[in-house]
N, C-alpha and C positions, 0 to 999 in steps of 0.2 A: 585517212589521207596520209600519202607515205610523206617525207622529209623532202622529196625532189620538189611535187607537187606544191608545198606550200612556198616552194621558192618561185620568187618573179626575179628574175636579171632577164635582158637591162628595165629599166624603167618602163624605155619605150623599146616596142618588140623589131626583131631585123625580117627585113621582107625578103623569102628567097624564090627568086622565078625562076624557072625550068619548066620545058614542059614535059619531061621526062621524070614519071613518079619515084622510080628507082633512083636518080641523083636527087631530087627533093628528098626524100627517106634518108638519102646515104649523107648530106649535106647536115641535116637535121640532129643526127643521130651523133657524129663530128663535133658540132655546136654544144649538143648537150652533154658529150662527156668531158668540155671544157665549163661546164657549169651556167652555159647560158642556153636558155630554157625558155623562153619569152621569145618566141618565132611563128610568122606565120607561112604557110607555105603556099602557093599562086605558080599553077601548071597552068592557064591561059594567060598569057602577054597582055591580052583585050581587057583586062581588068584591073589591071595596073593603076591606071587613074584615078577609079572610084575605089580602089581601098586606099590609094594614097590622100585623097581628100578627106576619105571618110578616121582617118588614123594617123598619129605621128609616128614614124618609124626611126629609129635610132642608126638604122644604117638598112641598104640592097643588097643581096647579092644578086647578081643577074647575069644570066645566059645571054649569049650572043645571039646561039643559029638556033632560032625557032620559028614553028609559021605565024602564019597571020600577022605579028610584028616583032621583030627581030630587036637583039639589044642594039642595036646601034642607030634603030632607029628612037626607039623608047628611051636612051640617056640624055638627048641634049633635050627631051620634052621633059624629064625630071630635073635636070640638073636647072631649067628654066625655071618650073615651078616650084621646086623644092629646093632653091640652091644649099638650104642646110642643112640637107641630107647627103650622107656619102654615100658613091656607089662604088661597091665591088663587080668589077667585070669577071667573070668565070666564062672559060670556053677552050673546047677540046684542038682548036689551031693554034698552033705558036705563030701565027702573023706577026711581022714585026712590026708595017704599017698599017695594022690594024692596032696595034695595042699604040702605037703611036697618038693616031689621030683618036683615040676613043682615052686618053691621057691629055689631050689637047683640049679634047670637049668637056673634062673636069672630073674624069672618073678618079677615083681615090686610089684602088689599084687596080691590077691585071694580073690575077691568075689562070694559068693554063693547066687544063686537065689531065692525069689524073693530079689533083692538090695533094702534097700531103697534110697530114690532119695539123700535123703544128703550124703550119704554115699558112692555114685559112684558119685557124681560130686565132693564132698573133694579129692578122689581119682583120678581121670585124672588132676583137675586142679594141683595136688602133682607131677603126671608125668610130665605135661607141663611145671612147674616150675625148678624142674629137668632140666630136657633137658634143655632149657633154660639158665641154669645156668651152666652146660656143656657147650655149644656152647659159649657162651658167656669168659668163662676162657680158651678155648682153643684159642679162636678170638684176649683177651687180651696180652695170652702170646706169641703170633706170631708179635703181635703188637709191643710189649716191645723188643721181639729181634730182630725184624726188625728196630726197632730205627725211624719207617716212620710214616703218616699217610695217608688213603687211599685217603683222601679229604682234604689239606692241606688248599685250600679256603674258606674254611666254617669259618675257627679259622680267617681270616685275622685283622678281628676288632680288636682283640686284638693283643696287643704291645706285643712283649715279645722273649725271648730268653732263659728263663729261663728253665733248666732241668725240675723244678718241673710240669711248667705249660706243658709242653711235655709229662709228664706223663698222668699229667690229660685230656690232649688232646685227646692222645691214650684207657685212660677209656673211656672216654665220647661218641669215636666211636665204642668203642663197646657196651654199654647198651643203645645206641639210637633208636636202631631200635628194644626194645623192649617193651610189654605194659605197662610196670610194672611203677608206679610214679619214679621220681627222689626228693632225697633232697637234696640241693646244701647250703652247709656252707658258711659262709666268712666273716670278718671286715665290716663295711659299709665303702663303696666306694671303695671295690674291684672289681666289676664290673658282679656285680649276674646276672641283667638281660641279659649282655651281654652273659654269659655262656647259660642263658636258651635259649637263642635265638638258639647258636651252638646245643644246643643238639635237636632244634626243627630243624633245616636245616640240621643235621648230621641224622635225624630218615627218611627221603625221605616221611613223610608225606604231600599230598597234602593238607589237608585244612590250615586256617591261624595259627599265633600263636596268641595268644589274652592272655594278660598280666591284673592282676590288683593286685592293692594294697590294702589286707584283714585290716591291721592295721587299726583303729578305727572303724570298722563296727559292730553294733551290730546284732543278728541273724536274726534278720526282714531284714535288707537292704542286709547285708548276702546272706540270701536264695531269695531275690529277685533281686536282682544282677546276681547270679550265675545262679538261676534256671526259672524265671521269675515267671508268674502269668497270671490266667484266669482273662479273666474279671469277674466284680466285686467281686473279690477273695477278698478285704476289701473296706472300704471307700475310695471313689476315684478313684477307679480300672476302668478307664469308656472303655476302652479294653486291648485285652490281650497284654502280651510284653514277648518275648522269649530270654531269658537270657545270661550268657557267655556261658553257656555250651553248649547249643544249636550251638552259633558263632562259635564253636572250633569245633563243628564236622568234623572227621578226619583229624585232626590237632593237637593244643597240646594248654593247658591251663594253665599260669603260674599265679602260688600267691605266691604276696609277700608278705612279714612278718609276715610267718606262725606262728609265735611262740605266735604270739598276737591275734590271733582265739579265739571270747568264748568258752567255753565247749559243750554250744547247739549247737552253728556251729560245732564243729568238731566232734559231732556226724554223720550230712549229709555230712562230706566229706568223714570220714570213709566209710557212705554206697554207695557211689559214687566211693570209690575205691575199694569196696568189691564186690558189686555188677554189677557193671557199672548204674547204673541206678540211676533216680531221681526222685522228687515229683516239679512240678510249686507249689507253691502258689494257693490252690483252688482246685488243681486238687487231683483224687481220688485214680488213676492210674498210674504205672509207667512209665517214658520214659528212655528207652536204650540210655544207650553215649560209642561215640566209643574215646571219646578227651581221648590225654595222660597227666594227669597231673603231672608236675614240680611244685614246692614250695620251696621256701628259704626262709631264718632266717639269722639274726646276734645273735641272742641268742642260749645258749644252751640247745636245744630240751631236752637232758638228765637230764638237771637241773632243765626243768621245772615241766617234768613227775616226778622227786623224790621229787619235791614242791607240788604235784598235781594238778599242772595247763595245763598239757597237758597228754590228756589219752593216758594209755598205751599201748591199742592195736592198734592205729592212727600213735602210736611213731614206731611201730614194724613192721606195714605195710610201712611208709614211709621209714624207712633202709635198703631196698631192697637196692637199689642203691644211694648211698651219694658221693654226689662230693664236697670236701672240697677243696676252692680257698685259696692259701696263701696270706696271707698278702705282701706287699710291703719290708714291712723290712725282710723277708723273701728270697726274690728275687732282693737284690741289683744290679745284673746285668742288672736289667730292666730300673735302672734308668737313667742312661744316653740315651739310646735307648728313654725312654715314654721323656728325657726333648727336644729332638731334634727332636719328632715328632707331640709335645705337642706346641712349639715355631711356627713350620711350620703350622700346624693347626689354632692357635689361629692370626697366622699375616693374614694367609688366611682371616678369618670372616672379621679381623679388615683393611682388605685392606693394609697393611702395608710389607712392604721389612722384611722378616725374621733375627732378631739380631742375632747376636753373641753372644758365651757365655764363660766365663773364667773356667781355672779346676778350682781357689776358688769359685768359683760358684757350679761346679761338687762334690769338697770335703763336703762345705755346705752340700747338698743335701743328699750325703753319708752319712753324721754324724746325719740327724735328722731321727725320726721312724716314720713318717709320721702315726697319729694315723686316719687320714681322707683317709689312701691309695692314689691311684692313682686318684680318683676323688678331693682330697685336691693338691698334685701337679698340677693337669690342671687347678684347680683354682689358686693356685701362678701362674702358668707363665701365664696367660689368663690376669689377674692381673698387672705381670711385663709388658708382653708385648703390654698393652693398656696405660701403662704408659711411654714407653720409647720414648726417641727421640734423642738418638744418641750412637754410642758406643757400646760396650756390656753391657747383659742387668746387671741389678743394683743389687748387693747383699741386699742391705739395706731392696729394695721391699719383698725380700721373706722373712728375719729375722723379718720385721714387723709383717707378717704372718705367722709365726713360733712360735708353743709354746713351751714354754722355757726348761717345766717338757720334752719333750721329743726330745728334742735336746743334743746330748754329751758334755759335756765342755771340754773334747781332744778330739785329733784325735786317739786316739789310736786305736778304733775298725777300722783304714787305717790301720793298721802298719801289718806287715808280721812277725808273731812268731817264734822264733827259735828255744830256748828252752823257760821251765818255770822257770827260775834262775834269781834271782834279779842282777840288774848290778850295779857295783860297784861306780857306780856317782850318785844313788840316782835319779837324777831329770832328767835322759835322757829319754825320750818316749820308745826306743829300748833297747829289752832284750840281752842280750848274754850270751851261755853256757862258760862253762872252757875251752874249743878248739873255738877261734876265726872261722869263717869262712873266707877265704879271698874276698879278692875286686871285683872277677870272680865272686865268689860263689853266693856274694851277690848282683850283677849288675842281674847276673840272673834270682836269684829268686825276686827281682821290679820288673821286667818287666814281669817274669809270673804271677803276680799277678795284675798287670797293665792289662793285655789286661783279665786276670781273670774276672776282676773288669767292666771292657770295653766291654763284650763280644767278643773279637777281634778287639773293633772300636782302630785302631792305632793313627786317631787322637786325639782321645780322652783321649789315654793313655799317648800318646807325652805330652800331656796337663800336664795331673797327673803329669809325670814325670820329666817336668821343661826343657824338650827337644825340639827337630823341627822333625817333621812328618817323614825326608828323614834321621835325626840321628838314631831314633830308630830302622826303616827300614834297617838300615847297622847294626844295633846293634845286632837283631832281626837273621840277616844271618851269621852274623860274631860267633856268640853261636851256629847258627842250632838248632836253636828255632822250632817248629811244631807247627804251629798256624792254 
């Protein structure tokens, strides 16, 4: 099976009618030397309907003057049935009020014959994207209001509870399963590769996922890296060697720290994503890739390309689809959850009885903004808990390993706001309006904020709260709390 063969773009195949075999052939052959290869071809008009029911097609092209049913009469019977499909009109008359009214009836575009070739592949590949991008918002808003996800085990690696990372759960299952690259933001040590991982198991791609790190490569190791090389393509070459992108065939290729790409590299990744295709080292000829590439950064792309350090049309094709990871300080909720599963985790390596942990432990953690994320916590407790030997584990270990600029000196970002009105003692942490709240009001609203804080963990709130697990549980029922 050659390299063409094992590629499918687009997803779903474009239907091209003519009844003339020599433009179906010539149209065909156009398409595929733009890399789209998933076409069917339909020389009788009369069957137009049952392959359209029988198949979703990602975009028409369609002839006008043919017998038995002509395009103009066959568009406003698709554009009825299939409104989310686009049609391309092809036809060898420049009619003006033809291309008028068959633009009217909702055709996508109007080319007249002869096309040139760049000119009808800009154009289906504009359909396919389209669609595409329809499917794709219609998939994420079914997502969003179903509050679900279709593959809840793909995300398992990651810890979390947090609304935000739910959201982006729910993106990430829906632009997975399409070709387009992905750009994934986030802090270092928020866990990027782990994302490209989910959106390489969330795409139902069969090949691997093959991962590498671009930072410090210069364009030679680069392009030899990515795309390989013939033998003696330079000195030393004494045979050939086939690159990542070769290894990622039907699969997904992830780089990391795009943002530090030279400019000659990120010329060949441009044509890599424009094209699908590549150049080895040596070689003269292009090779087709069907890999879907992922790239992340902790830098911002936008600030690079306004420094000009990263080109703009490289910046504009990766925006297609950006998945920006929050930060840790972002998602407080996560943190109790990531230290009790971070604790069990690291006693596991270290053969060790998993410790105990105090809330001044929990508020600690709460109060610092972890500028290393969740990869900096698995280091303190990995840390603490290679260090303990009895008791819960030791605040001192992690303030060691805390820096200081981004640790709070109060607790106030714990404290539960009431109003914005200074209180009248000056030096008490808690605010209060001019109408006290009573002792009800405010046992309440701790404790929503506690299990807020907690994501529902009760013991963990009991902790916060200076209580016992089965107090707060009466507490909790005796208000008619909904937790």
């Amino acid at each position: 099976m050659t390299n063409q063969e094992q590629i499918i773009f687009p997803e779903r195949p474009v239907l091209i009618v003519d009844d003339e075999q020599e433009a179906l052939n010539g149209a065909a052959l156009v398409l595929e030397s733009d890399g789209i290869f998933n076409v069917i071809l339909c020389q009788d008009s009369r069957k137009i309907a049952s392959l359209m029911t029988q198949t979703r097609f990602g975009a028409v092209l369609l002839d006008l003057s043919m017998p038995h049913q002509s395009g103009e009469v066959i568009l406003p019977t698709i554009r009825e049935q299939h409104p989310d499909v686009p049609v391309i009109i092809l036809t060898g008359h420049n009619d003006l009020d033809t291309a008028i009214t068959c633009m009217k009836t909702g055709a996508f575009d109007y080319l007249v014959k002869p096309v040139h070739a760049a000119r009808l592949t800009s154009a289906v590949r504009r359909a396919i994207e389209l669609n595409d991008l329809k499917n794709e918002y219609q998939s994420f808003k079914h997502r969003v209001l179903s509050n679900k996800l279709d593959h809840p085990d793909v995300f398992e690696r990651i810890i979390t509870r947090s609304p935000k990372m739910l959201s982006m759960f729910q993106y990430i299952e829906t632009v997975a399963t399409t070709p387009r690259p992905v750009l994934i933001t986030g802090e270092t040590g928020v866990g990027k590769e782990l994302v490209a991982t989910a959106i390489h198991e969330s795409s139902g791609r069969k090949g691997p996922f093959v991962p590498i790190n671009v930072a410090g490569l210069d364009d030679n190791v680069f392009s030899d890296t990515l795309f390989g090389h013939l033998r003696s393509a330079f000195t030393g070459a004494d045979a050939a060697r086939k690159g990542l992108v070769h290894k990622a065939a039907g699969g997904t290729l992830f780089l990391d720290e795009i943002g530090d790409l030279e400019m000659s590299s990120q010329v060949k990744l441009l044509r890599l994503l424009q094209e699908n295709e590549y150049y080895p080292l040596g070689a003269d000829g292009a090779i087709m890739s069907d890999a879907r590439i992922v790239v992340a950064t902790n830098r911002s792309i936008a600030d690079l390309k306004s420094a000009g350090d990263f080109r703009q049309d490289l910046y504009f094709r990766l925006q297609t689809h950006h998945v920006r990871i929050p930060p840790l300080k972002e998602r407080p909720d996560d943190i109790p959850i990531l230290t009790e599963y971070f604790i069990k985790k690291s006693s596991k390596i270290l053969n060790k009885n998993p410790p105990s942990f105090t809330r001044e432990l929990t508020h600690l953690l709460l109060r610092y903004q972890f500028p290393g994320n969740v990869r900096e916590l698995e280091g303190m407790i990995f840390e603490a808990v290679s260090r303990h030997k009895r008791g819960p584990l030791s605040l001192k270990t992690f303030k060691e390993k805390m820096d200081e600029a981004s640790l709070q000196d109060t607790d106030t970002a714990l404290l539960i706001p009431v109003k914005n009105t200074s209180s009248p003692l000056g030096s008490t942490p808690v605010t209060f309006g001019e109408e006290l709240p009573t002792l009800n009001e405010v046992q309440r609203l701790l404790i929503q904020e506690a299990l807020r804080r907690t994501a529902g963990n009760q013991t963990t709130a009991a902790d916060m709260l200076g209580i016992t697990r089965s107090g707060l549980s009466k507490a909790i029922k005796r208000k008619g709390l909904i937790i």
